[in-house]
C-alpha positions as CSV (number, residue, x, y, z in Angstrom):
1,X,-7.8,17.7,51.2
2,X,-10.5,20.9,51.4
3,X,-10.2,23.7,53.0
4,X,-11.5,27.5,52.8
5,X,-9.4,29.6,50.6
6,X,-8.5,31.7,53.2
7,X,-6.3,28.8,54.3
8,X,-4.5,28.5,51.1
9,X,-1.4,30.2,51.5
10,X,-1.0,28.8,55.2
11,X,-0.5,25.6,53.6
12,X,1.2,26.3,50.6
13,X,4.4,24.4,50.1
14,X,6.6,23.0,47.0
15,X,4.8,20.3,44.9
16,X,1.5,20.8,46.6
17,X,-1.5,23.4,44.7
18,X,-4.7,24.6,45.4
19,X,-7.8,24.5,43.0
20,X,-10.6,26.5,43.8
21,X,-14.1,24.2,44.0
22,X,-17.3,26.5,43.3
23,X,-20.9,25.9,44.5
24,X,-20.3,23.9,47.1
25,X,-22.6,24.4,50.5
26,X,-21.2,25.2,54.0
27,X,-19.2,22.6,55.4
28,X,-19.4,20.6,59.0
29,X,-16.4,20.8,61.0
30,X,-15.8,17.7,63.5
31,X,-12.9,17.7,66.7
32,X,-11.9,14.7,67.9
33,X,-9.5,13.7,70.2
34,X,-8.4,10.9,72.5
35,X,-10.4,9.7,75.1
36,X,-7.0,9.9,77.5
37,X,-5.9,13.1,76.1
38,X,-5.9,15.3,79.5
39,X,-3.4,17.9,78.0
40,X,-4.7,21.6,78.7
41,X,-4.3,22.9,75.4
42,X,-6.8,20.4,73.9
43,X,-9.2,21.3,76.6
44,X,-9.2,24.7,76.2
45,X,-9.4,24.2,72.5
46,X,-12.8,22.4,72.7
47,X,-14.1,24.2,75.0
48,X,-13.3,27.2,72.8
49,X,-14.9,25.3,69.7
50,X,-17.8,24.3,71.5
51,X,-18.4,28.2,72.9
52,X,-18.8,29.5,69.1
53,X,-20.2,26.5,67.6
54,X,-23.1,27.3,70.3
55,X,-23.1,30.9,69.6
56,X,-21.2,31.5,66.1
57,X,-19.7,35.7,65.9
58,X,-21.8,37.5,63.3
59,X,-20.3,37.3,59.7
């Protein structure tokens, strides 16, 4: 599994480490999710997604 190193410790747990990886580019991130998944949470989570993958915060 990758993910940022900001996300390390979140998913720290016994027997499972984390090795950085250097020069690597920016990643893609995809969402998916069940066509018959009506659940409110998941729609407000893409929308959410969608709103700054259309206009990203400043870094």
């Amino acid at each position: 599994m990758l993910l940022s190193g900001g996300n390390a410790a979140i998913y720290r747990r016994p027997g499972l480490g984390a090795i950085p990886v250097n020069g690597l580019g920016p990643s893609v991130m995809a969402i998916a999710w069940r066509k018959d998944d009506h659940r409110g949470v998941i729609r407000d989570f893409v929308d959410a997604a969608t709103a700054v993958a259309q206009d990203p915060p400043p870094r």
